[in-house]
ZAMARGU-4260 file (C-alpha; in steps of 0.2 Angstrom, whole numbers, plus 5000, padded with zeros to 4 digits):
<rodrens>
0) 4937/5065/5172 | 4949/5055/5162 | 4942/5050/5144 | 4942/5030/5144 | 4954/5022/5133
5) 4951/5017/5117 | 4950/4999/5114 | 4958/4999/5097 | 4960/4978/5096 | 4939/4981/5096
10) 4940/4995/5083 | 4949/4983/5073 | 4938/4970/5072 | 4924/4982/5068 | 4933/4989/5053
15) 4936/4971/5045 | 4918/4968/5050 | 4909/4983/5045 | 4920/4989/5032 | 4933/4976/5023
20) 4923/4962/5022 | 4907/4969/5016 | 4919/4976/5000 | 4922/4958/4995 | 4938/4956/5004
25) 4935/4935/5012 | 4954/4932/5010 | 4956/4924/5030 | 4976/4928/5029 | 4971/4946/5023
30) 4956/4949/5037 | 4968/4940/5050 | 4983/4953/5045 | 4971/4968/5047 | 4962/4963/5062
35) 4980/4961/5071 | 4995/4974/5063 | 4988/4991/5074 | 4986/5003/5061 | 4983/5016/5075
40) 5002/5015/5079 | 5004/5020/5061 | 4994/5036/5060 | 5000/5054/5067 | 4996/5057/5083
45) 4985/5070/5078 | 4974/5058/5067 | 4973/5043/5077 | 4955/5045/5083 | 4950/5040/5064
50) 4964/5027/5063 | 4951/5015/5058 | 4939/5028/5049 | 4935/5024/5031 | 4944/5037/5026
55) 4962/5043/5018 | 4975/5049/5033 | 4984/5064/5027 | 5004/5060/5033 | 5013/5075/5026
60) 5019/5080/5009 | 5003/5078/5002 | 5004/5059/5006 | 4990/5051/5014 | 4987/5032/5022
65) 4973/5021/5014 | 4957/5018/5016 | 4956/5001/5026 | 4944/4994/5010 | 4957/4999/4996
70) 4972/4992/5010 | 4961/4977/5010 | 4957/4973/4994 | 4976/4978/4986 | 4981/4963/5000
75) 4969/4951/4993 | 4971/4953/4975 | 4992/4955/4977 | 4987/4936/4985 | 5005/4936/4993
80) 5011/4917/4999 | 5025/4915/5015 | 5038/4913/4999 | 5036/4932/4990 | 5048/4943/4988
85) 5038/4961/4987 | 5042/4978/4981 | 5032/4991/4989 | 5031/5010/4981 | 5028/5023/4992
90) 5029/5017/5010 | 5021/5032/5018 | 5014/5025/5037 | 5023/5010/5036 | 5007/4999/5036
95) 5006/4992/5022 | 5023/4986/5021 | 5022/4977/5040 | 5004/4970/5032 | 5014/4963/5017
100) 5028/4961/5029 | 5015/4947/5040 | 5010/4939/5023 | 5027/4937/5011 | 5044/4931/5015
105) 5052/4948/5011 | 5046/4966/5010 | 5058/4978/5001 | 5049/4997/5002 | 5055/5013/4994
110) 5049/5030/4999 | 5053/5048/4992 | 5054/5056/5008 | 5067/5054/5020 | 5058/5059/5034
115) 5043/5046/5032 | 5054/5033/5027 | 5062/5038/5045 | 5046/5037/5054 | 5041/5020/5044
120) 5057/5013/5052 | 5052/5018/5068 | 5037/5010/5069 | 5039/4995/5064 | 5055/4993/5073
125) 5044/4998/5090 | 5032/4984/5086 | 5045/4972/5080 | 5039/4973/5061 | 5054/4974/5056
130) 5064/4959/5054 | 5059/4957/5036 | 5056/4975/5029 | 5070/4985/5024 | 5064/5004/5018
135) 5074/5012/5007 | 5073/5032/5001 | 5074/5034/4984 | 5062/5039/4970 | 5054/5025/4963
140) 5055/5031/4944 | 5070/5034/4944 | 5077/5018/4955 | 5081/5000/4947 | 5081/4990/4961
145) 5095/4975/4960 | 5081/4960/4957 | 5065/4956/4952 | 5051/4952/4963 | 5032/4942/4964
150) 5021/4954/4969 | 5022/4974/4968 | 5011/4986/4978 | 5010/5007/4972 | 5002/5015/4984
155) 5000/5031/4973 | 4993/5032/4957 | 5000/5035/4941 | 4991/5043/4924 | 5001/5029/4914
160) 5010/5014/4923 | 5027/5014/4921 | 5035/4999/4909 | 5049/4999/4922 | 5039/4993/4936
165) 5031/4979/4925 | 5052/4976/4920 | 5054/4972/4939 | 5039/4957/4940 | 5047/4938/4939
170) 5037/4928/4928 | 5020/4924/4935 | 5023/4943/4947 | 5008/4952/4949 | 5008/4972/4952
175) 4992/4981/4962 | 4992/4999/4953 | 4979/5011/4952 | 4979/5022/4935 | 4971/5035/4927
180) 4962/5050/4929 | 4952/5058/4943 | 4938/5054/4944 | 4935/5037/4935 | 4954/5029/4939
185) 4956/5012/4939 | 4963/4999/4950 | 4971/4983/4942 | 4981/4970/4943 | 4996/4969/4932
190) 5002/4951/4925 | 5019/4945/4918 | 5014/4932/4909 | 5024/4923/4897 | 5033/4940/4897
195) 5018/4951/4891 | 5009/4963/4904 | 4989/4958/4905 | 4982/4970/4916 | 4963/4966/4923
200) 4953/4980/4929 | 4948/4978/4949 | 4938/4993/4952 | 4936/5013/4953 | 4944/5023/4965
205) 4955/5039/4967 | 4973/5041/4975 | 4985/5056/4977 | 4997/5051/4961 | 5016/5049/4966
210) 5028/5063/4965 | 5029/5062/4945 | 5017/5054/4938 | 5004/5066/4938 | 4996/5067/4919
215) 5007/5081/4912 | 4997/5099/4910 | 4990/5100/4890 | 4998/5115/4884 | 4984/5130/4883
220) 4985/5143/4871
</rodrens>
């Protein structure tokens, strides 16, 4: 006997229900981006039964996609308007950026691994996400991009936040940036105003840190 078919549009809105919204995530754009962009058609085939699990997706490299709460509440706080330009760090699946993608004007995204960022093109090319999303591979502390932007999402963490990303906020940017270390790190939102970071803490979490900045080993004797 064939197994039915999943009905992941109804998945969907039982993830926003019974998940996002009861973590304080009422932004109506955010809910209506999550209950639409198919974050099954994101996740390896091998994973996609818990597409809308409340759980981290391991994507290779160590990487993992998301919770849907953590997506959720980066999108709301970000607060993105149809005029942002946004700099996404780490691009992993793809999601986020073709969330960000159905909320801002532009979507620029970097990811370390050439094979994800391959995949991420991929996807949001086959669901017609991609008209303003451009992926890029580099390493994103090491890479100046050519402007500045209004919102900023890192999708890793880092043990200190880098002052070059703060550097690549216009005035009035805000940057989504979990920090710290496991297991009390901390999500904020970082401020460029009047050209002075103000960072308020969100909430505690923990994240796979990106590919350098880990906290560096204390030297043991």
């Amino acid at each position: 006997m064939t197994a039915p078919a999943t009905d992941y549009a109804k998945v969907r809105e039982t993830m926003v229900e019974q998940q996002v919204r009861p973590w304080d995530v009422l932004d109506t754009r955010v809910l209506e981006v999550l209950n639409t962009v198919p974050r099954d058609a994101f996740v390896p085939d091998a994973y996609r039964a818990v597409a809308y699990a409340d759980l981290q997706v391991p994507i290779g490299h160590g990487e993992v996609m998301l919770k849907p709460v953590i997506e959720g509440r980066m999108l709301q706080a970000l607060a993105l308007s149809p005029t942002d330009e946004v700099l996404e760090i780490g691009t992993g699946s793809g999601f986020l950026a073709a969330c960000c993608g159905r909320l801002a004007r532009a979507v620029q995204s970097i990811e370390l691994h050439p094979d994800l960022a391959e995949a991420a093109r991929a996807r949001l090319a086959a669901l017609g996400l991609d008209s303003n999303v451009r992926i890029e591979t580099g390493d994103a502390l090491h890479h100046t991009p050519a402007r500045q932007f209004d919102a900023i999402c890192v999708t890793g963490a880092v043990d200190l936040i880098p002052a070059r990303f703060a550097q690549w906020l216009r005035p009035g940017g805000r940057m989504f940036v979990v920090h710290g270390r496991a297991p009390a790190m901390q999500a904020a939102l970082l401020r460029n105003q009047d050209g002075a970071s103000r960072i308020e803490s969100l909430f505690e979490t923990e994240l796979p840190y990106l590919v350098g900045a880990a906290p560096i080993p204390a030297f043991q004797f």
